[in-house]
C-alpha positions as CSV (number, residue, x, y, z in Angstrom):
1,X,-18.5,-155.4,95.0
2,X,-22.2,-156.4,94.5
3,X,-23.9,-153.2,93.6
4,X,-27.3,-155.3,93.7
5,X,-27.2,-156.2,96.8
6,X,-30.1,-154.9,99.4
7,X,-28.5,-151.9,101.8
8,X,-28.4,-153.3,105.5
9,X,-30.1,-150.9,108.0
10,X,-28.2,-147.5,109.2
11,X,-25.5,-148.8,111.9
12,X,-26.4,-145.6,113.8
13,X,-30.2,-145.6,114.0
14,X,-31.3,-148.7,112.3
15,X,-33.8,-147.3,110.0
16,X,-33.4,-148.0,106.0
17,X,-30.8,-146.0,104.2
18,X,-31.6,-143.2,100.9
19,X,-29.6,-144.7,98.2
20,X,-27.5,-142.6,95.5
21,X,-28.3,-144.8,92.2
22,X,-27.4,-147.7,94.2
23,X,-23.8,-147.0,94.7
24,X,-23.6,-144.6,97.1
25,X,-25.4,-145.2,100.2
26,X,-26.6,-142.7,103.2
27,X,-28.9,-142.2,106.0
28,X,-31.7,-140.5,105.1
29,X,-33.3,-139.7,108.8
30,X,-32.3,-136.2,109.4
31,X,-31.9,-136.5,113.4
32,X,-28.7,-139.2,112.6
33,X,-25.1,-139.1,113.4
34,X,-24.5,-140.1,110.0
35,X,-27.3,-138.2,108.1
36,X,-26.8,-136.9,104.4
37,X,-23.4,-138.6,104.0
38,X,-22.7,-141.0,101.2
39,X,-20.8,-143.9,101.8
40,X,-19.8,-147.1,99.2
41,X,-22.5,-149.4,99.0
42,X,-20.0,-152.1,99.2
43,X,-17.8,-150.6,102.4
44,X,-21.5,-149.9,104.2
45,X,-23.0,-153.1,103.7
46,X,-19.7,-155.3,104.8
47,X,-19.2,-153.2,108.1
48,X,-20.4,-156.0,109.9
49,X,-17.4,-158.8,108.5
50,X,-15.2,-156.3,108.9
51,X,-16.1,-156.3,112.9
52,X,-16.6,-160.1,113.2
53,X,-13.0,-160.1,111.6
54,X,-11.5,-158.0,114.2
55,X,-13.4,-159.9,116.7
56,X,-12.2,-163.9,115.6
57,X,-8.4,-162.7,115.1
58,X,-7.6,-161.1,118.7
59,X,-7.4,-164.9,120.8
């Protein structure tokens, strides 16, 4: 895991995430599905492989 890495945008509402000493990561706008809960930096920022995964292996 790459704790230095930059935190992509909240998958929810797209707006930048609060950070927890850079290894927890949440949204920080209060009106968001996902507001206030802390997630792995490493988990939030490699949602998006994950998908493309899922995507490439069901031909």
């Amino acid at each position: 895991m790459n704790i230095s890495a930059t935190p992509l945008p909240c998958p929810f509402c797209g707006k930048e995430p609060g950070n927890l000493l850079m290894v927890k990561i949440y949204c920080a706008t209060d009106d968001c599905a996902i507001f206030d809960i802390p997630v792995d930096i490493g988990k939030w920022n490699r949602r998006e492989a994950a998908a493309g995964n899922k995507e490439g292996n069901s031909s």
